[in-house]
C-alpha positions as CSV (number, residue, x, y, z in Angstrom):
1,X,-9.7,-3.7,-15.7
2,X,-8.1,-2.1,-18.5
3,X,-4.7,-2.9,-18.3
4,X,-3.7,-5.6,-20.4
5,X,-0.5,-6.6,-19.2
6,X,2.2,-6.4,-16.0
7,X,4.5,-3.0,-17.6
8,X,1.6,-1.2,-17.9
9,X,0.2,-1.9,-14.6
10,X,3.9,-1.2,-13.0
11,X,3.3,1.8,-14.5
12,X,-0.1,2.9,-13.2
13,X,1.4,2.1,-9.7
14,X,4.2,3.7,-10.2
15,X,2.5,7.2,-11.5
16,X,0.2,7.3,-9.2
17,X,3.0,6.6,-6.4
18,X,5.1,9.0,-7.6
19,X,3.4,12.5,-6.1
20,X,3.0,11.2,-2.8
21,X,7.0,10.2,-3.1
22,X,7.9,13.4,-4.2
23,X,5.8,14.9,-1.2
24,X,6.9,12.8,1.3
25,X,10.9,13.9,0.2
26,X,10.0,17.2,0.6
27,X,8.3,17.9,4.1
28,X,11.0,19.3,6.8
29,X,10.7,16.9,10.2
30,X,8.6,19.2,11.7
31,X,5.8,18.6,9.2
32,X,5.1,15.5,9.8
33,X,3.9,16.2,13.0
34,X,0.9,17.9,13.0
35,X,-2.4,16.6,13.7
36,X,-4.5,16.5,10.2
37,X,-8.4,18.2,10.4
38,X,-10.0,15.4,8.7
39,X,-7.6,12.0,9.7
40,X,-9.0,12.1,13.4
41,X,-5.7,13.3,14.8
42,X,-3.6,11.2,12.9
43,X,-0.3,12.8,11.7
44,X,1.3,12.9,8.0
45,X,3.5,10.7,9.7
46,X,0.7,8.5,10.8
47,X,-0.3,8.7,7.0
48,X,2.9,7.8,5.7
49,X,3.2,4.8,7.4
50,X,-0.6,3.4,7.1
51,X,0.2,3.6,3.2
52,X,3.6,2.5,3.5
53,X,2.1,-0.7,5.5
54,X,-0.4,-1.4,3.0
55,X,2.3,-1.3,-0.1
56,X,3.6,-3.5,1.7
57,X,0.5,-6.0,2.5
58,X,0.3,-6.4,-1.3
59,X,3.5,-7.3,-1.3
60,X,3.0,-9.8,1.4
61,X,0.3,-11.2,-0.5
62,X,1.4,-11.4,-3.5
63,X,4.6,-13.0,-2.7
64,X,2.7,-15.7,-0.3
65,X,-0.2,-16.6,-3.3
66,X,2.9,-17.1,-6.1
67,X,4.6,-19.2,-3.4
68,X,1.1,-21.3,-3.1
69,X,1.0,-20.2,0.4
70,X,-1.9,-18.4,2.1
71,X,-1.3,-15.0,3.0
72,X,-2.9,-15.0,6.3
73,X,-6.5,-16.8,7.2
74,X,-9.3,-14.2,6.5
75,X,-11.2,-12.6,9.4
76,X,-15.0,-13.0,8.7
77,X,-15.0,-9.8,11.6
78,X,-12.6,-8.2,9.3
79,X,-12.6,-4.4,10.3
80,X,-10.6,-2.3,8.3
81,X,-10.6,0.9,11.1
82,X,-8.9,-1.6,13.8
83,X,-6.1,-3.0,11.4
84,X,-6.1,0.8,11.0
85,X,-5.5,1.9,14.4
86,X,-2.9,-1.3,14.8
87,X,-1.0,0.2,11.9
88,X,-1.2,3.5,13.6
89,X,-0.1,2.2,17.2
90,X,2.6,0.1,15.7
91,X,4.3,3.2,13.9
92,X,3.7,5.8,16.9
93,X,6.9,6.4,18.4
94,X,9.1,5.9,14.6
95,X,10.3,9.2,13.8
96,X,9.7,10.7,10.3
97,X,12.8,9.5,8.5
98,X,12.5,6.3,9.9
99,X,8.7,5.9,8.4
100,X,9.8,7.9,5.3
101,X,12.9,5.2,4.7
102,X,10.1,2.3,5.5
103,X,7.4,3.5,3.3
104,X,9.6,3.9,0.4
105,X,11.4,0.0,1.2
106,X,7.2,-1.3,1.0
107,X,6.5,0.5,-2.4
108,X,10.1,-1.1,-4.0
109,X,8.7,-4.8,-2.3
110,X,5.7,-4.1,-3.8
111,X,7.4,-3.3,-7.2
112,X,10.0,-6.1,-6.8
113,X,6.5,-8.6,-6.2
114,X,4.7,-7.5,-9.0
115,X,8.0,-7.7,-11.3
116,X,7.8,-11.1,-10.6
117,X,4.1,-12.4,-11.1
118,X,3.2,-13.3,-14.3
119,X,0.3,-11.7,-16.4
120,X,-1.5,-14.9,-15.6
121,X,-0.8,-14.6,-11.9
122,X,-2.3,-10.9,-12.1
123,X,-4.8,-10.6,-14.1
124,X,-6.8,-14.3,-14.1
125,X,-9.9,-14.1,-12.1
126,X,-9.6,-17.8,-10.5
127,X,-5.8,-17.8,-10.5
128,X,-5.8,-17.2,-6.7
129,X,-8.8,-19.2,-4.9
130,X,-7.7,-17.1,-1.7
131,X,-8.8,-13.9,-3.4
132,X,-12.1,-15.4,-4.2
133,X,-13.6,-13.8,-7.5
134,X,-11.0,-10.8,-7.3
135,X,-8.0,-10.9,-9.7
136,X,-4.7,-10.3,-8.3
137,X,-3.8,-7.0,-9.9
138,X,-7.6,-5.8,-8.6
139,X,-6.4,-6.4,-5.0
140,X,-3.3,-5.1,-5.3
141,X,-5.0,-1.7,-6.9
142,X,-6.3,-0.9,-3.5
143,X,-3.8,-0.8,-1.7
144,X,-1.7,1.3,-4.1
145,X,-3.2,2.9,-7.4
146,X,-6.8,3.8,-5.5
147,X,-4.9,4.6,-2.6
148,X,-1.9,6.3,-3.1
149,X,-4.1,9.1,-4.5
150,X,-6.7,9.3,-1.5
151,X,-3.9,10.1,1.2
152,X,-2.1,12.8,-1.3
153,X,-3.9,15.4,-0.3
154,X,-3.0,14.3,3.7
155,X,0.7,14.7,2.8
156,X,0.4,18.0,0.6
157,X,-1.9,19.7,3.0
């Protein structure tokens, strides 16, 4: 990782945020509604929210580790496409401003939580047995700065 510290990191999260924001203020209602060619029929909508809920799983996580808590006992049958599809059924029927208001209250809890961990807390590789050899900050990354920048392009199209 190259970051060295917690500002710059809150920065890298914050830039690479910061598009999809600026997308996601713009689109009329009727926008989000619209099945996307490449998201299996998900809608921008649908989009907003998956990355909204994941903002906000770092959040969760990050709050639960600093607290000495475990975040939530880890699924050997982990599958990544049905906590996808349960993120996707849970925000069906929320209409656009609704996911809008809740994806952008998961990115400031996710800024708010990282605020408050210490450089320790993020970037020490056996700070957090939970996260096995993964440093905090490197499981935070994918649910925000490598994936803000994936679903872009889903919110722009």
């Amino acid at each position: 990782m190259s970051r060295m510290n917690r500002q710059s990191f809150l920065a890298e999260i914050r830039a690479a945020h910061e598009p999809l924001a600026a997308v996601a203020g713009t689109l009329a209602d009727d926008a989000w509604a619209d099945p996307l060619w490449d998201m299996d029929g998900w809608t921008r909508k649908d989009v907003l929210a998956h990355v909204g809920w994941w903002s906000d799983h770092s959040a969760r996580v990050i709050t639960a580790l600093r607290a000495g808590a475990v975040p939530y006992d880890r699924d050997p049958d982990f599958d990544i496409h049905v906590q996808n599809s349960s993120i996707l059924e849970e925000f069906r029927d929320r209409d656009p401003g609704e996911v809008r208001a809740f994806e952008a209250a998961a990115f400031d809890r996710l800024v708010a939580a990282v605020e408050a961990a210490t450089d320790e807390d993020l970037f020490t590789a056996d700070r957090f047995p939970w996260l096995g050899d993964e440093t905090l900050a490197t499981a935070v990354e994918w649910d925000s700065t490598k994936h803000y920048p994936e679903h872009l392009p889903h919110l722009s199209a």
